[in-house]
matplotlib code that plots the C-alpha trace (Angstrom):
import matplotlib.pyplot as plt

x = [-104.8, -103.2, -103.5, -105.4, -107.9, -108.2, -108.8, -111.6, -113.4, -112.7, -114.0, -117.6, -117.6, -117.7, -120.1, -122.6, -122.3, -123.0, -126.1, -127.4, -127.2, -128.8, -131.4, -132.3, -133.0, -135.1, -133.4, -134.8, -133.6, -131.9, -129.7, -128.7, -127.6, -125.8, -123.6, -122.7, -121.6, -119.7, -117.9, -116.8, -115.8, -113.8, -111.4, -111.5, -113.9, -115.8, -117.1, -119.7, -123.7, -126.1, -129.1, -131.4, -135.2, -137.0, -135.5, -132.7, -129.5, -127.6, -124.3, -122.0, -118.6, -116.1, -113.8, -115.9, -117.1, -121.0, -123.6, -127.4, -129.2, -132.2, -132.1, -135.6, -137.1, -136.0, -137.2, -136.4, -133.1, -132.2, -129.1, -128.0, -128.7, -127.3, -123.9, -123.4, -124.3, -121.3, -119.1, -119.8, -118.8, -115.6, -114.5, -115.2, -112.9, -110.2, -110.7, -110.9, -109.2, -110.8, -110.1, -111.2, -114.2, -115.2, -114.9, -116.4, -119.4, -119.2, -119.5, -122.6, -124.3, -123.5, -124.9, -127.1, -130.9, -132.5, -133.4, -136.4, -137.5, -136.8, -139.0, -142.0, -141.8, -141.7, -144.7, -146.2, -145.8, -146.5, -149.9, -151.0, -149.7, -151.2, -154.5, -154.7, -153.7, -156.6, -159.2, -158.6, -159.2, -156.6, -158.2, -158.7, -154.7, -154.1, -155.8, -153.7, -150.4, -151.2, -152.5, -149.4, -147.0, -148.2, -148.7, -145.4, -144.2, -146.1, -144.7, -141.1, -141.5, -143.7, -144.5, -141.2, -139.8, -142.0, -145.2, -145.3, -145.4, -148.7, -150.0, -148.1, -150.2, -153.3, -152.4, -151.2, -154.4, -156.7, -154.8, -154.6, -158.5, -159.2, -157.4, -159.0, -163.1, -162.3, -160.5, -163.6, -166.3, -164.6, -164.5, -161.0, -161.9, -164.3, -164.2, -163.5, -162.7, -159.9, -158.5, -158.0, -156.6, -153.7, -153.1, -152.9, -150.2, -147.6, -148.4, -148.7, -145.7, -144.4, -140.9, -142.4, -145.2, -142.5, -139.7, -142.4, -143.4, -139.4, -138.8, -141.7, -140.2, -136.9, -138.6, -137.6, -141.4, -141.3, -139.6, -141.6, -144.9, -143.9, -143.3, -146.6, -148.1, -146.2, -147.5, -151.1, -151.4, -150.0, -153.3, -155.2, -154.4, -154.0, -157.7, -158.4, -157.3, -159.6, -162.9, -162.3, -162.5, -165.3, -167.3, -166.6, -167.5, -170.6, -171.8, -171.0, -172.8, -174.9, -174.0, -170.2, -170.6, -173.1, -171.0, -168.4, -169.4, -166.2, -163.6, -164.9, -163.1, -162.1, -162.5, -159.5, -156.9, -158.3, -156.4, -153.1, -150.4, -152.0, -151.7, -148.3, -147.3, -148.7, -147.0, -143.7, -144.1, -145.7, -143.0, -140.2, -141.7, -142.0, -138.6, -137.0, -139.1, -137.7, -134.1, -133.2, -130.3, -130.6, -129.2, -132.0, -134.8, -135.2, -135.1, -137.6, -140.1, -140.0, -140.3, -143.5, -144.9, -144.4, -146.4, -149.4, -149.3, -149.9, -152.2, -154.3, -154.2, -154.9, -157.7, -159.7, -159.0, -158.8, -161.3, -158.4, -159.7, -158.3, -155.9, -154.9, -154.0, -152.3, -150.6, -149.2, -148.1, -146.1, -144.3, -143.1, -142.0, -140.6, -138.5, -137.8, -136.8, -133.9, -132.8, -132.4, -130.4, -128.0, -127.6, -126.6, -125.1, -127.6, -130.2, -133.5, -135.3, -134.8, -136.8, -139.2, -140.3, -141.2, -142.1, -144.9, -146.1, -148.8, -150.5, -150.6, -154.2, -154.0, -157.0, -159.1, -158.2, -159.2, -162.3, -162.7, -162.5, -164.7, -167.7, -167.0, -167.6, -170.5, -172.3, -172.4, -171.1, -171.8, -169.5, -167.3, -167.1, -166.6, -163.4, -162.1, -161.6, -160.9, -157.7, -156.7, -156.8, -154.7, -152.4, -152.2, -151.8, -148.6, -147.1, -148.2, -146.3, -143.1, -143.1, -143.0, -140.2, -138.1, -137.7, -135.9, -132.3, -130.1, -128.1, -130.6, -129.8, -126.9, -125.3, -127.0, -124.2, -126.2, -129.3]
y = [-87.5, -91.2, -93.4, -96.1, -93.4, -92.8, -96.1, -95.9, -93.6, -94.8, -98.1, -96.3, -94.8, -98.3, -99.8, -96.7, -96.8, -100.4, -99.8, -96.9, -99.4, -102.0, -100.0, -98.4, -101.3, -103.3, -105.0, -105.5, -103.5, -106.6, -107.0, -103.1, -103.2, -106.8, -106.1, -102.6, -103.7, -106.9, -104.4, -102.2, -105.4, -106.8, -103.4, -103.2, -100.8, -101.9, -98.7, -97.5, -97.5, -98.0, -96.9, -98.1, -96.9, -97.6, -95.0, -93.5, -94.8, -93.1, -93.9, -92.7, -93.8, -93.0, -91.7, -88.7, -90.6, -89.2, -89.4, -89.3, -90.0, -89.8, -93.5, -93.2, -96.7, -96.4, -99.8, -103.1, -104.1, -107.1, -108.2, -105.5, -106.6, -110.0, -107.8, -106.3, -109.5, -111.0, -108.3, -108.0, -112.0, -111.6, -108.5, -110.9, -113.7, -111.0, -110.8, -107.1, -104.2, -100.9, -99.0, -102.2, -102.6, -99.7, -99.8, -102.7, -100.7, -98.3, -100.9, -102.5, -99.1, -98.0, -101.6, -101.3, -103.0, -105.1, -103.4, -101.8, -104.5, -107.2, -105.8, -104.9, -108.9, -109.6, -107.8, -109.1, -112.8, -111.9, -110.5, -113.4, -116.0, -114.6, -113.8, -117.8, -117.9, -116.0, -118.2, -116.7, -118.2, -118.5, -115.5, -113.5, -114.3, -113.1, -109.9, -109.7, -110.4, -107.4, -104.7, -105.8, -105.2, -101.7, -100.9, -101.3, -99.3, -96.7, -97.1, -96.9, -94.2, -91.9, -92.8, -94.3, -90.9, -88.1, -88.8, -89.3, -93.0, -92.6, -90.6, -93.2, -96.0, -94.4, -93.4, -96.8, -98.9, -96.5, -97.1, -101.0, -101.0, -98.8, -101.3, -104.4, -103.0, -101.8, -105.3, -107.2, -105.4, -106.4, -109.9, -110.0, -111.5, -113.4, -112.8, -108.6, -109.2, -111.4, -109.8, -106.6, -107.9, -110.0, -106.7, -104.7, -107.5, -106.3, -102.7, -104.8, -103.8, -107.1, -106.0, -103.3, -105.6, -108.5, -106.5, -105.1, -108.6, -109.2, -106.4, -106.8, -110.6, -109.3, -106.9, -103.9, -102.3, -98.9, -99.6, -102.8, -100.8, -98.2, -100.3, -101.9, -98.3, -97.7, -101.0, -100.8, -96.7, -98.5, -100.9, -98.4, -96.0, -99.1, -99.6, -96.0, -95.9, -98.7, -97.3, -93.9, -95.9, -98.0, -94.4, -92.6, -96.1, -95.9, -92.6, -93.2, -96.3, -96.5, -100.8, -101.1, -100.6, -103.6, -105.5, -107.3, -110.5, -111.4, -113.4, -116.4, -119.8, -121.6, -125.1, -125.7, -123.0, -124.4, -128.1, -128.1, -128.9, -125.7, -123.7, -124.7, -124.2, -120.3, -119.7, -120.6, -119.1, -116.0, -115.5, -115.8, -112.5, -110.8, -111.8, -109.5, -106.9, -107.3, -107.2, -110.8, -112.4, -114.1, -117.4, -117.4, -117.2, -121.2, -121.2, -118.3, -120.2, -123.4, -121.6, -119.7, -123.5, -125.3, -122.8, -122.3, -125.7, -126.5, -123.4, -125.1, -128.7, -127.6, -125.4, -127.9, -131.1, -129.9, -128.3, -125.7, -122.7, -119.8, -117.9, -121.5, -122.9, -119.3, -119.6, -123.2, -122.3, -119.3, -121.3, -123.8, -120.9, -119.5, -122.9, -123.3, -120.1, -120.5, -123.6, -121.6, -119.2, -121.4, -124.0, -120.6, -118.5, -115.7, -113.7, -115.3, -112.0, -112.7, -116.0, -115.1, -111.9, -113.7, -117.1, -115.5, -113.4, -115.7, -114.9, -111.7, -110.4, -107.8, -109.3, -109.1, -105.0, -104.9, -106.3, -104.5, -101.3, -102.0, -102.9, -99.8, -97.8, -99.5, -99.6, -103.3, -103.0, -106.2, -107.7, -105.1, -105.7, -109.6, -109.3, -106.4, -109.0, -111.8, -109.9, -109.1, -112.4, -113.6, -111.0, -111.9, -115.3, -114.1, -112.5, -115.5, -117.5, -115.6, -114.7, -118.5, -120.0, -117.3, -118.0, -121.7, -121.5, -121.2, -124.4, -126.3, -125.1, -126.2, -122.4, -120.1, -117.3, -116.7, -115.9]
z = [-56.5, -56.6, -58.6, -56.7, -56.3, -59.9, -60.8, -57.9, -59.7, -63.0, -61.4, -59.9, -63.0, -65.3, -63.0, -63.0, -67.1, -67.2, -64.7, -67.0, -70.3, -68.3, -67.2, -70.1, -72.3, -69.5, -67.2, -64.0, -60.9, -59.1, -61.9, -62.5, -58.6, -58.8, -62.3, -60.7, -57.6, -59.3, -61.1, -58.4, -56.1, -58.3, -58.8, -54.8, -54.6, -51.1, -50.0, -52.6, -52.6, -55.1, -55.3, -58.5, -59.1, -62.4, -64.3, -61.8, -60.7, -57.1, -57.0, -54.0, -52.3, -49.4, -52.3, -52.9, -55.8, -56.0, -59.5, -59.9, -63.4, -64.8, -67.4, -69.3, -70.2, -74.8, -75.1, -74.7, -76.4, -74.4, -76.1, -74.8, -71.7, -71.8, -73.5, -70.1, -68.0, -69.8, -69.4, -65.8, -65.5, -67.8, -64.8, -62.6, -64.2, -64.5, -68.3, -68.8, -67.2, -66.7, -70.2, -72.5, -70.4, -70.4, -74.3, -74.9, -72.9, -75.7, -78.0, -76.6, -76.3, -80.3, -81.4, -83.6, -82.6, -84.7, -88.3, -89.1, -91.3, -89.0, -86.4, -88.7, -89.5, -86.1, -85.2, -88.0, -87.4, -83.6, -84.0, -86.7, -84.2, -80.7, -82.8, -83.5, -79.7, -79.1, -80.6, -84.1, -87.6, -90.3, -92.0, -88.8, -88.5, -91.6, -91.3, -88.0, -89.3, -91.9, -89.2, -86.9, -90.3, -91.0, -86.8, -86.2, -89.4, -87.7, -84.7, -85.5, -88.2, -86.6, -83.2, -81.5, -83.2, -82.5, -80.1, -76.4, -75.2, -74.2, -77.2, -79.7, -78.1, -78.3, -81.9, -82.7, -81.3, -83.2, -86.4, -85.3, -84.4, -87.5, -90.3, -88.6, -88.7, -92.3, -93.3, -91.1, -93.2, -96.9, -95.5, -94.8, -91.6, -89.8, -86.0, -85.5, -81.7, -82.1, -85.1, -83.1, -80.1, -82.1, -84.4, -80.7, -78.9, -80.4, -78.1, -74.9, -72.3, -71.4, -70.5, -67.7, -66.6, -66.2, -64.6, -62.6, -60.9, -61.0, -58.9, -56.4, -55.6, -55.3, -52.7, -54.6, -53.9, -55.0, -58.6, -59.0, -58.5, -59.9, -63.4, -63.2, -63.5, -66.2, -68.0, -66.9, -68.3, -71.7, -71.1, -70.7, -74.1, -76.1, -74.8, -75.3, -78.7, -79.3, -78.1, -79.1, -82.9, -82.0, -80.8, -84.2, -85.7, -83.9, -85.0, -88.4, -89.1, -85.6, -85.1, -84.6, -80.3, -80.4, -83.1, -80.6, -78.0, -77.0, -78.6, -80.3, -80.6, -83.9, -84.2, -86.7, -84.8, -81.0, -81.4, -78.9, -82.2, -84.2, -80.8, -80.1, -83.9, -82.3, -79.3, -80.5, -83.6, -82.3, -79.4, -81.7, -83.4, -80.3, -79.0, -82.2, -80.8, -77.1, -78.8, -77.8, -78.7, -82.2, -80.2, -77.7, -80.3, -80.0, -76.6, -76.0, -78.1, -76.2, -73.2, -74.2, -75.5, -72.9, -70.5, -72.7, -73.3, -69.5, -69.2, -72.2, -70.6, -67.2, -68.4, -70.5, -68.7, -64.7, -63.0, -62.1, -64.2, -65.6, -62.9, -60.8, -64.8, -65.3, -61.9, -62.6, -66.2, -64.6, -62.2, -65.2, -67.4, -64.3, -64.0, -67.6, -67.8, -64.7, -66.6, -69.9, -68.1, -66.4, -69.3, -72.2, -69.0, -70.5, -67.9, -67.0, -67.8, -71.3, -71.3, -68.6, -70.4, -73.4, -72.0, -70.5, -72.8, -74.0, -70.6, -70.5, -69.8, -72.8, -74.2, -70.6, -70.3, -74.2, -73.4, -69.9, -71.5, -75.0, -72.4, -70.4, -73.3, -75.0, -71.4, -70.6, -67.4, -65.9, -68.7, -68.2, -64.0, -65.0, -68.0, -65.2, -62.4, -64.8, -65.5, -62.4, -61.3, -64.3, -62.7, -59.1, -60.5, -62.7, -59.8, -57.8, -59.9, -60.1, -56.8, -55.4, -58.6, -57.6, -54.1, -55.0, -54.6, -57.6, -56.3, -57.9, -61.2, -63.0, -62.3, -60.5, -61.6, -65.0, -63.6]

ax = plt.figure().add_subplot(projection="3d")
ax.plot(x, y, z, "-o")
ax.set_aspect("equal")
plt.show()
């Protein structure tokens, strides 16, 4: 074989690597097929084919070159992510040669995510913060931030390790919905509802559901569906989990199925500084469960402010309503979010995952579901279609920001 061909293969071979790291930690399918054909253009590879679903990469070229994989979704670890978007744009400058990229591949994959202790804080903080969020108390917070601190020891001592994704959740929001009823009825806690549904967040598949609506813009249908599946049969065991607590709760002490009446409001937590003080607080937690990059953290809470913010203004002083306020406050995360990327050269997924999280209708399929199962259906038909209008109106909004050219950003290369 010659040489040039060699380094052909060596070449398909980098780029499918660096699409199998970037899909496996979350990034979306636009960016697995860009980075790996970047790669393969720069070493004068013209002839090859990419093929990415959500967790399968085809690969093929004229060389003979030919490689199909099955990359399961291990969790979102997107500074791993931003790793290979920089490596792909140092190839690009000419920076690396075949060998040290492929290395410094190695590298990225072996890094270590953040440590255990770092995520149970994150969680924690998260799920006090998006309980406030949620019309929670400082108590009711409190209570949250504990459940989300033991949930996610749970999660990444038994569950990450040893259950199913689907059975994990289920197990998780029982435990989650368990803690909160049994710290609710010692008084540790005022408001049940929104304690458990800031102890559940932490749960809530933000990187699938995003990528998801990232993928159907970028017309890639079949992945982009498919990943909003994935994140809506997380919904539904987190829910599950839930109600399957609140029936044994039921026949034990006959009063727990009639307890809930939807989230309440506190007066002290509802002022814009103490919810702003939330989101970026809260997001910051989440964003060490995502894996961002510790440089972004700032950034990924201003984000997430700035669109609840708007959603909370447009909300209580417009006529607008919940998914035209939800649809606005995409579009500005959406924007900030392109900004981010081309002012710190870092992907947009990383501040549009979390910027948006605040929105997320995890709390309307909570709710959906706890009617179902208590037989209040015409509450349950009304939360149901709530959330899937805050839904359309997230895809709404991503959809339409997406489409603006990147020449309107400083530089559109590090989006």
């Amino acid at each position: 074989m010659q040489k040039t061909e060699e380094e052909a293969l060596k070449a398909l071979d980098l780029a499918s690597y660096a699409g199998h790291i970037l899909l496996e930690n979350g990034a979306e399918i636009s960016r697995v097929e860009e980075t790996m054909e970047r790669i393969t253009k720069h070493f004068g590879v013209s002839s090859s084919d990419f093929f990415v679903l959500s967790n399968g990469i085809f690969s093929t070229a004229a060389t003979g070159f030919a490689k199909v994989e099955f990359i399961p979704f291990k969790g979102a670890q997107l500074e791993r992510v931003a790793a290979v978007n920089q490596l792909s744009r140092d190839i690009e400058r000419g920076l690396l040669g075949l060998d040290e990229a492929r290395a410094r591949l190695d590298n990225i994959r072996k890094s270590r995510s953040k440590s255990r202790l770092h995520q149970i804080i994150g969680s924690a903080v998260g799920a006090g913060a998006f309980c406030i969020i949620f019309g929670g108390g400082l108590l009711d917070a409190a209570a949250s931030f504990v459940v989300g601190a033991i949930l996610w020891l749970f999660v990444s001592t038994i569950s990450a390790p040893y259950l199913s994704k689907f059975v994990g959740n289920i197990a998780g929001s029982a435990l989650a919905t368990a803690l909160c009823i049994i710290f609710h009825r010692v008084g540790f806690g005022v408001n049940l509802g929104n304690m458990i549904i800031g102890a559940l967040i932490p749960l809530i598949p933000g990187v699938p559901f995003t990528n998801g609506i990232r993928d159907i813009a970028n017309e890639d249908y079949l992945a982009g569906a498919t990943r909003l599946l994935d994140a809506l049969l997380v919904f539904f065991c987190i829910a599950a989990g839930a109600v399957v607590v609140f029936k044994v709760d039921s026949w034990i002490e006959g009063s727990m199925m009639t307890l809930l009446h939807g989230a309440s409001t506190d007066l002290f937590t509802s002022g814009l500084l103490c919810q702003a003080l939330a989101a970026f607080i809260g997001t910051i937690g989440f964003s060490v469960l995502f894996g961002v990059p510790t440089k972004c953290y700032l950034q990924t809470g201003i984000c997430a402010t700035i669109g609840w913010m708007l959603y909370l203004v447009l909300l209580h002083y417009t006529p607008l309503g919940v998914a035209v306020s939800t649809a606005f406050a995409t579009m500005l995360v959406v924007l900030v979010s392109r900004f981010f990327a081309s002012r710190f050269r870092t992907p947009a997924i990383i501040f549009l995952i979390t910027g948006i999280f605040p929105m997320v209708p995890g709390g309307g399929l909570f709710w959906t579901s706890y009617y179902l199962a208590s037989n209040q259906f015409h509450p349950a038909l009304d939360a149901g279609f709530m959330a899937f209008k805050v839904t359309v109106a997230i895809v709404f909004g991503i959809v339409l920001m997406s489409e603006l050219p990147g020449r309107l950003f400083k530089s559109s290369k590090s989006k």
